[in-house]
N, C-alpha and C positions, 0 to 999 in steps of 0.2 A: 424122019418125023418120029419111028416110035423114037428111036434114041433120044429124043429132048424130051419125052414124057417119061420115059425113065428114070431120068436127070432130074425133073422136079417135084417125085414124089415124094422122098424127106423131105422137101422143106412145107409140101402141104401137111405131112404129117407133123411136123413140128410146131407149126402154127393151129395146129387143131390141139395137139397138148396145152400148150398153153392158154386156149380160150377153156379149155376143161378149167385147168387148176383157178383162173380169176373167179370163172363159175361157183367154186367149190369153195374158195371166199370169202365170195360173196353168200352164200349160204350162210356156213358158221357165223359172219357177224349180223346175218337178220337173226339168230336165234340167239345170240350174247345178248341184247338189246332189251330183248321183252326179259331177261333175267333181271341186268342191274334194274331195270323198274321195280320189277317184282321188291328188290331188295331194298331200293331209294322207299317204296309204300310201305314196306313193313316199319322199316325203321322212323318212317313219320307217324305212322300209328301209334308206334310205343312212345315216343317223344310224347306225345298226346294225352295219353293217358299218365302214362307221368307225371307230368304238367297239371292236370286235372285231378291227379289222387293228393299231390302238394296244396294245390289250389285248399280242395277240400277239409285237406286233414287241416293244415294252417289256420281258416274258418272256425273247425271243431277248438283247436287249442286257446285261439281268439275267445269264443265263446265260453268255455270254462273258463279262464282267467277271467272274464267280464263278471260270470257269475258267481266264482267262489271267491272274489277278492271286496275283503270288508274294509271302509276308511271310518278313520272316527272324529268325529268333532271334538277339537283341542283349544284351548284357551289359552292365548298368549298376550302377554303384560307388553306393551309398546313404551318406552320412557324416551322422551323429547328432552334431553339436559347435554350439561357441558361437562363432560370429565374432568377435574382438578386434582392438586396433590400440594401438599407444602409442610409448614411447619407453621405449630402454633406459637402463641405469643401472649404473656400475662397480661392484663388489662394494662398497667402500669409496670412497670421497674424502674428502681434507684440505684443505682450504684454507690455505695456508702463508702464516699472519700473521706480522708483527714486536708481540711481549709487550708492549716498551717503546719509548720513542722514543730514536734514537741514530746511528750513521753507519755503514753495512755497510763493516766490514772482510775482506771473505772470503764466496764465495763457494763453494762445494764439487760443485758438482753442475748441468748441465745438460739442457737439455727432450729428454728421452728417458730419460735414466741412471734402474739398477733400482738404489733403495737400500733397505733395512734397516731395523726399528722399532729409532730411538734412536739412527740416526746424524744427526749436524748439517750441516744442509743451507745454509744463513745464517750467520754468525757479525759480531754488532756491537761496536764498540768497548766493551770492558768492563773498562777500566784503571780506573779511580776504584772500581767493583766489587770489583777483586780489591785495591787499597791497604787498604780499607774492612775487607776479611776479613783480611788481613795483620795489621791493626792492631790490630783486636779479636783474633787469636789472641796476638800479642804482651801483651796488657793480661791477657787469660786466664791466661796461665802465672804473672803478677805476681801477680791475685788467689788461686791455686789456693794461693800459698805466705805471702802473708801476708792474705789475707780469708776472710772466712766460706764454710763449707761451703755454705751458701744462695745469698750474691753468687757463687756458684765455677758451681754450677746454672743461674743467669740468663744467666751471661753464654755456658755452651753452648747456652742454649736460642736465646740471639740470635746465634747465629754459624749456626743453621739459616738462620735470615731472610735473612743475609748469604750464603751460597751458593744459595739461591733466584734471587736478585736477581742474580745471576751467571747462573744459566740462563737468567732471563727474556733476557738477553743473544744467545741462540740459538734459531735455527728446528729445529725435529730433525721429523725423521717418526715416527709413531706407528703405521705396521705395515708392513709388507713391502708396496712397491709401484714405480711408476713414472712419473718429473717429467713430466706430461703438460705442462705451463705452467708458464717461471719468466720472470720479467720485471723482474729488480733486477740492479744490477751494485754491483760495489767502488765506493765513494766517496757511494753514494746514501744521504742522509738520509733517515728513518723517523719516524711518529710511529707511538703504538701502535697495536694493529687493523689498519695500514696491509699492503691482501693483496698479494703477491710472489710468487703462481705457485700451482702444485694438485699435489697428490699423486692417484694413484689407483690401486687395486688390482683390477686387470683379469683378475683369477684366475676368477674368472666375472661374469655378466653376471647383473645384476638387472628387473625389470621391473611395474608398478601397472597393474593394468587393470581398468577399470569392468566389472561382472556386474550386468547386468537383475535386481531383487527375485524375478522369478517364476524363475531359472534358476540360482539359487545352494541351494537343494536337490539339485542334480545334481553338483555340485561334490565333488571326492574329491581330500584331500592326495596328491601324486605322479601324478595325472593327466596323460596327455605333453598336451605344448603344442607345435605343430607354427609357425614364424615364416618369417615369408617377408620378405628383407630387397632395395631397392632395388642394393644394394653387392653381393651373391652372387646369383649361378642357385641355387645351394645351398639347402635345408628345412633349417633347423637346429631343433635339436629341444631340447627344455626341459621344464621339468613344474612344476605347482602345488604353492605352499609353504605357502600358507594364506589366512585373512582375518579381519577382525576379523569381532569378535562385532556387531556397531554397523554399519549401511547410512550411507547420505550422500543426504543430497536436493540433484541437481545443479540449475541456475541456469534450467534447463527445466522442474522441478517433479517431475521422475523420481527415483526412489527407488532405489539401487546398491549393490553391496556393492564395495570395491576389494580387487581379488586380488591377492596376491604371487605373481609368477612367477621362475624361474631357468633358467640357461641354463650347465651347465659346458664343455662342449668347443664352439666355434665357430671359423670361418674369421679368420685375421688381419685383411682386408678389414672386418668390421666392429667399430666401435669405440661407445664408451658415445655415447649421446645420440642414435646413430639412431635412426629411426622403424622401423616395422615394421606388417605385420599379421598375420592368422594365424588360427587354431581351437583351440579348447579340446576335446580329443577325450573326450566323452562314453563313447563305446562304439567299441569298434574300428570297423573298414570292414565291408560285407557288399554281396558283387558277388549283381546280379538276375540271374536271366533273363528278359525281358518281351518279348512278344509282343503284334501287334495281337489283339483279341478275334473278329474277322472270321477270323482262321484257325484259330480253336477251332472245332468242330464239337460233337453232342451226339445220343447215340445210346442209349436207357435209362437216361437220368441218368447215364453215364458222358462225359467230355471225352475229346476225339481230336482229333487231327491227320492229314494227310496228309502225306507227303513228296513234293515236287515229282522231277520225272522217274522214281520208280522206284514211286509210288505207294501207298507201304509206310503204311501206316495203324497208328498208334503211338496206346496207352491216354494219357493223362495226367493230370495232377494240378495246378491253376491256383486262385487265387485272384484277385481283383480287386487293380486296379494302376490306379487310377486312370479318367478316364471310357472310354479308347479300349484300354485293353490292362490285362492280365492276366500275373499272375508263375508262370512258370513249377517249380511245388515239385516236380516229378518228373515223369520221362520222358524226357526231351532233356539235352543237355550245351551246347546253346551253337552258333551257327552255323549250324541246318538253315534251309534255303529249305523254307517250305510252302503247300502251294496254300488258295486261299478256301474256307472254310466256309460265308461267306454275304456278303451287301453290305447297304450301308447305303441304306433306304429316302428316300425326296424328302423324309418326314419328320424324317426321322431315326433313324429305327426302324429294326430289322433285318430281314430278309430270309430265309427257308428254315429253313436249321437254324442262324438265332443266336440270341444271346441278345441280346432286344432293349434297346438304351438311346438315351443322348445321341447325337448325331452329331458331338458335337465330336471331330477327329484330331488333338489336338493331341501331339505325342508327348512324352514327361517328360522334363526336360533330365539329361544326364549325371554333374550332380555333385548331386545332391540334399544339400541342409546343411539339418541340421534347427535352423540359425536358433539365433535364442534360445529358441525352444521345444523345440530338437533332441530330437523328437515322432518318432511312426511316421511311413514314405511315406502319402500319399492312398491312401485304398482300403483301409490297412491297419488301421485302428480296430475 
């Protein structure tokens, strides 16, 4: 009997070791436990404050920008027309042909001189012309006293022919103008057709210009046309005469109506054949007032302003202008500085008391053309 108590006392001892060391542990990790807490609370604390001083400060930077940022009341020009471009054109021109073929005896007139409908500008050698009609009146008075009443009739009727054929002999102009180009002298042969120079009637100025299919509904005879010409600083001013009934499909596949335009009083400096470009004026002009949207304010669904330095707090009346600003329809005249209403958020949103949107600032550029659509400004549909 002792012998087998002998025998199992390592192994009791061995099994009492090792309940120590689980024991021992088991110890260290109840005291690891309440540290990482410790560490997990501190470091949520600082998160916290953190959090809280951003909060804050963010607030503070909000609100100085709110207060030291001044917008100003701008006045912008809105013009409702149609962009054009062309070339102008003398009331009239002639092309000063020779009728017939022959040799310029006489020339009457030089590049510049104003002459008259039906004076002769050219004059060709027309002797054989004028024997021809001499002859036949001579043979005429023969038949009138001894031939028939009938041959007495033909032979007036051909003596028309023969003083024809005598004009054909001369250049003449055919309405009140001036030699812009003559280019014959005495002694030069002619065949017929053969051109010798231009008339033109510079009394006003004419002009063709392509209209987009979708903006020729807007179109009104006597419409001013406002031309801006390379040759003057000058706007000369002009107005629509008409168009045909019938568009034109240009070589682009675009569908156009061609307007006639005019132009009575201009500057000497410009002459026919310049270019130009210019506006078809739709609707008169209409000056805005626009303001950024950041200096609107809003108080019971009513719009307000601040005035900057005297802090004078004004009703108003706005509409939308676009993503960043607003048209001023009543309250203000034009020029006031006023303080922010609110700022635009990291999203773009707005801030306190705005109305929140885009944060695009882009501001509207000055001459608004309503294009070939010469439509409302943005915002205003």
């Amino acid at each position: 009997m002792m012998s087998n108590s002998v025998k199992n006392l390592p192994v009791q001892e061995s099994e009492s070791k090792s309940e120590n060391l689980l024991e021992l542990k088991k110890k260290k990790a109840r005291k690891k436990m309440p540290r990482l807490l410790k560490i997990f609370l501190i470091l949520l604390i600082v998160a916290g404050v953190v959090a809280g001083g951003l909060f804050i400060a963010r607030n503070i930077i909000s609100s100085n920008q709110t207060t030291n940022t001044i917008y100003t009341v701008t006045t912008e020009k809105y013009e409702n027309a149609i962009e054009i471009s062309g070339v102008v054109s003398a009331a009239q021109s002639q092309t000063l042909q020779a009728l017939s073929a022959g040799t310029v005896t006489a020339v009457y007139v030089k590049q510049g001189d104003v002459v008259k409908k039906g004076d002769v500008i050219i004059q060709l050698d027309d002797s054989s012309e004028k024997y021809a009609l001499q002859k036949h009146d001579f043979e005429t008075q023969t038949v009138k006293i001894t031939g028939s009443y009938r041959e007495y009739q033909l032979m007036l009727t051909q003596r028309e022919s023969l003083v024809q054929k005598i004009n054909e002999r001369k250049v003449t102009a055919t309405f009140d103008g001036i030699i812009a180009a003559m280019e014959v002298a005495v002694g030069d042969s002619l065949e017929a057709k053969d051109n010798v120079g231009t008339l033109v009637d510079s009394s006003y100025l004419t002009a063709e210009v392509e209209v987009a299919e979708t903006d020729v509904a807007k179109l009104q005879v006597g419409q001013t046309v406002e031309f801006k010409f390379s040759a003057s600083d000058e706007t000369v001013t002009g107005y629509v005469v008409g168009w045909p009934a019938i568009g034109t499909v240009t070589s682009r596949g675009a569908t156009v109506v061609k307007v006639k335009l005019r132009i009575d009083e201009y500057p000497e400096s410009i002459l026919p054949n310049f270019s130009f470009s210019g506006k078809i004026k739709i609707s008169p002009d209409e000056n805005y007032l626009i303001v950024s949207r950041y200096a609107i304010g809003r108080e019971n669904g009513q719009a307000y302003v601040v005035l900057a330095g005297t802090d004078e707090k004004i009703n108003v009346t706005v509409s939308p202008y676009g993503n960043e600003y607003v048209k001023i329809e009543s309250g203000l005249s034009g020029g006031e500085k006023l303080k922010a209403q609110s700022t635009a958020g990291a999203s773009g949103g707005q801030r306190r008391n705005g109305m929140g949107g885009s944060g695009n600032r882009n501001m509207p550029s000055n001459n608004r053309m309503g294009g070939g659509a010469g439509g409302p400004p943005p915002g205003m549909m």
